[in-house]
N, C-alpha and C positions, 0 to 999 in steps of 0.2 A: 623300420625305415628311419633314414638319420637325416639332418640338414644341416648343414658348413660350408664356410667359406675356403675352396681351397685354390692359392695362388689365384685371389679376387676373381674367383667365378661362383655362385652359389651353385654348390653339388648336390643332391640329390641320391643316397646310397639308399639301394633294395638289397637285403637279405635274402639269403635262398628262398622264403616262403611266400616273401614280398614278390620277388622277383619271376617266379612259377605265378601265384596267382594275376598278376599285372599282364604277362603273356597270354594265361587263361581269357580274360576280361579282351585281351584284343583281340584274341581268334573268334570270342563270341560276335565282337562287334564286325570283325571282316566279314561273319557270313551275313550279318542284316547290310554291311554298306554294296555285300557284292549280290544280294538279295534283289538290291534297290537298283544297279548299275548294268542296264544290259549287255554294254562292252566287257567288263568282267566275268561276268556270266558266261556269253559267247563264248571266248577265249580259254574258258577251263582255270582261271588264275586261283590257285589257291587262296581261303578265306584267312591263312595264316600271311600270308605273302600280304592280301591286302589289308590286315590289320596292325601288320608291322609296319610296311611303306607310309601308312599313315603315320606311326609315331617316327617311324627315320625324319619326314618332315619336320618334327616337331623338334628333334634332336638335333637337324639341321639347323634349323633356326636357332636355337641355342647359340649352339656352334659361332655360326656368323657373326651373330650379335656381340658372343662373348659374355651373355649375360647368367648362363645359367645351365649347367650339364647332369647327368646321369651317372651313375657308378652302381652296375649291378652282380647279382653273387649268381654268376649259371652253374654251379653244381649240377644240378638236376638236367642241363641239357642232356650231356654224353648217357642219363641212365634213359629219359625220353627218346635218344636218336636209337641206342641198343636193341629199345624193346620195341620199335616198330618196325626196322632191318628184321629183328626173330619173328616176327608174326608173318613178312614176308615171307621165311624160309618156311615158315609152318604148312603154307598154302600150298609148297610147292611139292606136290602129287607123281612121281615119276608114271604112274598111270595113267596119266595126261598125255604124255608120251607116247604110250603105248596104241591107248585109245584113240588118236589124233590122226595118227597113220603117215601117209609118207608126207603129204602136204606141211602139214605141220612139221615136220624134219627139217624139210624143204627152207620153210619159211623161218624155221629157228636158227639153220645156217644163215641163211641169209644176213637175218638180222644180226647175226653175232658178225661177220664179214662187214656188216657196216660201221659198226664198232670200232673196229679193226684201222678201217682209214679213217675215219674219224682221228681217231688219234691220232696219225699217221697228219691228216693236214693241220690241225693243232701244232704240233713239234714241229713240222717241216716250217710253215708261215711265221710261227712263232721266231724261228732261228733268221728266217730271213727278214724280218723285221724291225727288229731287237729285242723281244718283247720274251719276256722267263721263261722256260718250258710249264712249268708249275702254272700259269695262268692260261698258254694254251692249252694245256689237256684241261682246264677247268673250263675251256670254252669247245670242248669238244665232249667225248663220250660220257665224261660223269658228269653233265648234266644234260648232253643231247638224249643221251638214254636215262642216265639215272636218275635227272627231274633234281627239283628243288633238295629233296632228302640228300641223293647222293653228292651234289654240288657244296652242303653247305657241310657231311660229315669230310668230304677228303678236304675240303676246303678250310676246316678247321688242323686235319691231318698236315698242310700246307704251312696254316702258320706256326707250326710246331716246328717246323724243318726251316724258317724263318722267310716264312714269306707273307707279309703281314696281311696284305688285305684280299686273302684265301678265298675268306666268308662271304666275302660281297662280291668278289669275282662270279660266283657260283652262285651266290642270288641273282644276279645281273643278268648271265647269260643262260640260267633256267630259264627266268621271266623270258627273254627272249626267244629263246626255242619255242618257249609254249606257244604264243601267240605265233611265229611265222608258221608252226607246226600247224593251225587249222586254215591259217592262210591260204597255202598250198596245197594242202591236202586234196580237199574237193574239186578246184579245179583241175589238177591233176587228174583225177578219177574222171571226172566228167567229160577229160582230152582224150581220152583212151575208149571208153563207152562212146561214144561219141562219132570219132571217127572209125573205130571198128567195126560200127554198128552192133554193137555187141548187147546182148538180154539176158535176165537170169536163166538159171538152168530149172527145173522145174520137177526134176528128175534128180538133180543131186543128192547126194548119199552121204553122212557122216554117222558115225557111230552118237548117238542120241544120248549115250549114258555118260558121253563124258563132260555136259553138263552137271551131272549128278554126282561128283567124285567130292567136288565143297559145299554141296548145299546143306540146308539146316536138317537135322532130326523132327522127327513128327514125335520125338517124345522131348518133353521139357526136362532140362537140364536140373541136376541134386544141387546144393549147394558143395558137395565134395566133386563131383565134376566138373562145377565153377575155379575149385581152388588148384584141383588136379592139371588145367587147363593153364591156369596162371602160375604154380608152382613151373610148368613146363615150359613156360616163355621166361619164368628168371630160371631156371636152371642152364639150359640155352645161352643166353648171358652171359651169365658167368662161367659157364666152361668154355665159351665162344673168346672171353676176354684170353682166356689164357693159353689158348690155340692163339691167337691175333700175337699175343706176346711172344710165342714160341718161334713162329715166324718171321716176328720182325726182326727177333735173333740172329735166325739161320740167313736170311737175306740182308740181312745188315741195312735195315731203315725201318723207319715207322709204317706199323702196316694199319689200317684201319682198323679197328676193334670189331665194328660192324660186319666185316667182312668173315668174320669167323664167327661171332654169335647167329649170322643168317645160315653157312653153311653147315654149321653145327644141327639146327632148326631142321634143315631138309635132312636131314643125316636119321636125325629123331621122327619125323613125321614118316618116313619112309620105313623107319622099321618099327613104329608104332600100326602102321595100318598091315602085317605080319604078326605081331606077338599080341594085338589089344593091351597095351601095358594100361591106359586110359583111354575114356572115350573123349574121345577130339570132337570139336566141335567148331568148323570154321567160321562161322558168322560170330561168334565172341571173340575167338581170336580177331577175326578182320576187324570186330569192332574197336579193341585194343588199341588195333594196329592204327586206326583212324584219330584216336584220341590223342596217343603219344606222338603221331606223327603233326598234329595239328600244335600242338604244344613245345615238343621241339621247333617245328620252324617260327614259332610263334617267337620263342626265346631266341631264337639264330637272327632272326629279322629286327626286332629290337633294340638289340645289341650292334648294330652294323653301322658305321659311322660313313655315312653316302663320300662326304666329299672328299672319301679318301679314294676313290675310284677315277677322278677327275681326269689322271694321267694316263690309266688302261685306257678309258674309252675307248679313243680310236683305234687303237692294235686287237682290240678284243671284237669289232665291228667288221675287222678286216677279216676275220678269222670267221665268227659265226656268219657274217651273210656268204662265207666259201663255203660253209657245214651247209649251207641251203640250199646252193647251188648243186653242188656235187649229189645230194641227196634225190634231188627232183628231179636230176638227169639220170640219175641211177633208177630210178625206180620206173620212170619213162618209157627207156631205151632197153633195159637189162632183166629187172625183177619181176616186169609185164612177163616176158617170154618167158624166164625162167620156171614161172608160178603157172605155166600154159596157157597164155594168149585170149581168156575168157575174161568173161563176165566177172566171176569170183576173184582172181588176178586182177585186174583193175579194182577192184572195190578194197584189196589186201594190200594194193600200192599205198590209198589214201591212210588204212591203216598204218602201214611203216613208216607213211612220212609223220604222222599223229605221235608216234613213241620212239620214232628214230629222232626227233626235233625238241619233241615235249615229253609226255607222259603216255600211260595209258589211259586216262580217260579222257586225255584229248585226238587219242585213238578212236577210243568209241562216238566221241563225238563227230570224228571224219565219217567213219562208215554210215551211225545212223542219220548223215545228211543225205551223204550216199543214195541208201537202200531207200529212204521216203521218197526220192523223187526216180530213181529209175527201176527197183523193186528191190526185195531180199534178196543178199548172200551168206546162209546161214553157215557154210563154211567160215566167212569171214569175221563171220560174229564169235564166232567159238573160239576159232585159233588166235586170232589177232590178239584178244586179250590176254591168252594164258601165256602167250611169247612175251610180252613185252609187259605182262608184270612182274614175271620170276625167271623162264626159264632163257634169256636172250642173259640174264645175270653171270650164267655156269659162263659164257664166254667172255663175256665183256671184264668181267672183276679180273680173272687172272692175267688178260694179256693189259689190262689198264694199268695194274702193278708192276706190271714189267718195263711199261714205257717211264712208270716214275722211276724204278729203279736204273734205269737203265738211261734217262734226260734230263733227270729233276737232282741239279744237287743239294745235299744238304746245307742248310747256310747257317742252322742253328748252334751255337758253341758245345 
């Protein structure tokens, strides 16, 4: 770490090392402040989200004052954002599929069909606003669906193609999914139960074992199935990077990196559980996948200089409270019937609106408010999360790159 005066502001330079562990330090302290905070709590807001927002302030102030700024070295983001995209891919079981039966089909179209216009009012409002293509799809499906992570790699992808403030676009309108995401949820579900008079089924069926396709070994892991495990999330990686590069060729734009390190991952995972080339082990992968994703956004959020957002505000307000609308009428009117007019259906609505808006754990937070006050829908509990941590991806990633290619011009020389 260095300190100078540059063009009379005292700077503050972090070094790759400096820089990693400063983001470390604040993801620890997000999960004590969001520990302490039961709004945050509530709301699902990541502990990276809220350990950065904290230093943005501080960076803010800087700013204002003119007294004093940051200059840091993210290297190590883009290898942080890589390797918790591949642990996602890792998780992703085509036997989930199989196991889940038609419901889960059901609701995997669905959710990839909401995707679909998502984008779709992004571009459309975006155009009739004035307002970039590249900032509506960042306030539509890659962050409505893809949450903080996906917001802040295309968003980085964005300002590559010269769109400067990508990063914060995509912080912004994650954060905001997330929260109207448990907003509506529930009472949602509860309009539906409610007036249909609707009760759990008692008698419902799902195949049981498809819980059991990620859970942990009852024997403890070698330290060569430790490394075997991690050699398999960078190898992933790096042949993921050079699939992303191949593509971005053929298509003539920058393609995400991540998007090909994740489908490389399911590529691997899937014919690793046919050959046993190693024994897999999801709860280290997922825990990976927790660390580096806590750490990338840790770095993404630090790095985000707020009051360059001042002029999206409002065109980006206009656009996500349309993502909220359109979502909670669709799920209402449309995805009740289509899921068949029960109990489980309504409880799967609060679910879509939870990771159609936010994430998936603020998915599971919509159901289990759900399910304590009007009973269990164990269908709902099983499928709702495998949809909308990995498999709503296979739809949402390719037709999302088609609306950049296809809306988003390049601006960069």
């Amino acid at each position: 770490m260095s300190f100078e005066v540059i063009e009379g502001v005292f700077t503050i330079s972090a070094d790759m090392t400096m820089t990693t562990a400063m983001a470390a330090v604040l993801l620890v302290i997000g999960y004590a402040v969001k520990k302490k905070v039961f709004f945050l709590e509530k709301y699902c807001i990541p502990a990276a989200v809220v350990g950065g927002f904290i230093f943005m302030l501080i960076t803010w102030l800087g700013h204002t004052t003119g007294s004093f700024a940051f200059s840091f070295d993210t290297t190590l983001q883009s290898f942080f954002m890589l390797a918790f995209f591949t642990t996602v891919g890792l998780g992703a079981s085509m036997e989930l599929l199989k196991k889940g039966g038609k419901l889960l089909i059901i609701y995997w179209l669905v959710a990839g069909f909401v995707s679909i216009i998502q984008n779709t009012i992004g571009v459309g409002i975006s155009k009739v606003i004035g307002l970039e293509p590249a900032y509506g799809l960042l306030s539509s499906a890659i962050t409505m669906i893809g949450g903080h992570g996906a917001g802040s790699a295309y968003g980085l992808t964005f300002e590559e193609m010269g769109y400067p403030s990508g990063q914060l676009v995509g912080a912004a309108a994650a954060t905001f999914g997330l929260i109207s995401s448990v907003m509506v949820g529930g009472p949602v579900a509860r309009r539906l139960i409610e007036k249909n008079k609707l009760e759990p089924d008692p008698t419902e069926s799902l195949d049981t074992s498809l819980t059991e396709i990620n859970v942990a070994s009852s024997e403890s892991l070698s330290d060569l199935d430790v490394i075997k495990n991690v050699t398999a999330i960078l190898a992933c990686m790096a042949i993921g990077t050079i699939v992303s590069g191949w593509i971005g060729k053929l298509i003539d734009m920058s393609f995400p990196t991540y998007v090909g390190a994740m489908f490389v991952a399911v590529i691997l995972r899937n014919i690793n559980e046919k050959t046993q080339w190693y024994r897999f082990d999801f709860p280290l992968v997922d825990g990976i996948g927790n660390v580096t994703l806590g750490i990338y956004l840790s770095i993404a959020m630090m790095t985000l200089k707020m009051w360059e957002l001042m002029d999206l505000a409002g065109p980006m307000l206009v656009i996500l409270v349309a993502q909220v609308i359109f979502l909670v009428l669709f799920a209402y009117f449309i995805v009740f019937r289509i899921l068949g007019k029960n109990y489980d259906a309504a409880v799967m609505c609060a679910g879509l609106l939870g990771h159609g808006l936010g994430a998936t754990p603020t998915a599971v937070v919509n159901l289990s408010a759900v399910n304590d006050r009007y009973g269990m829908s164990r269908k709902a509990m099983m499928i709702v999360p495998i949809v909308g941590a990995f498999l709503v991806d296979i739809i949402y990633q390719p037709q999302t790159i088609w609306f950049i290619k296809t809306f988003v011009e390049n601006l960069a020389p």
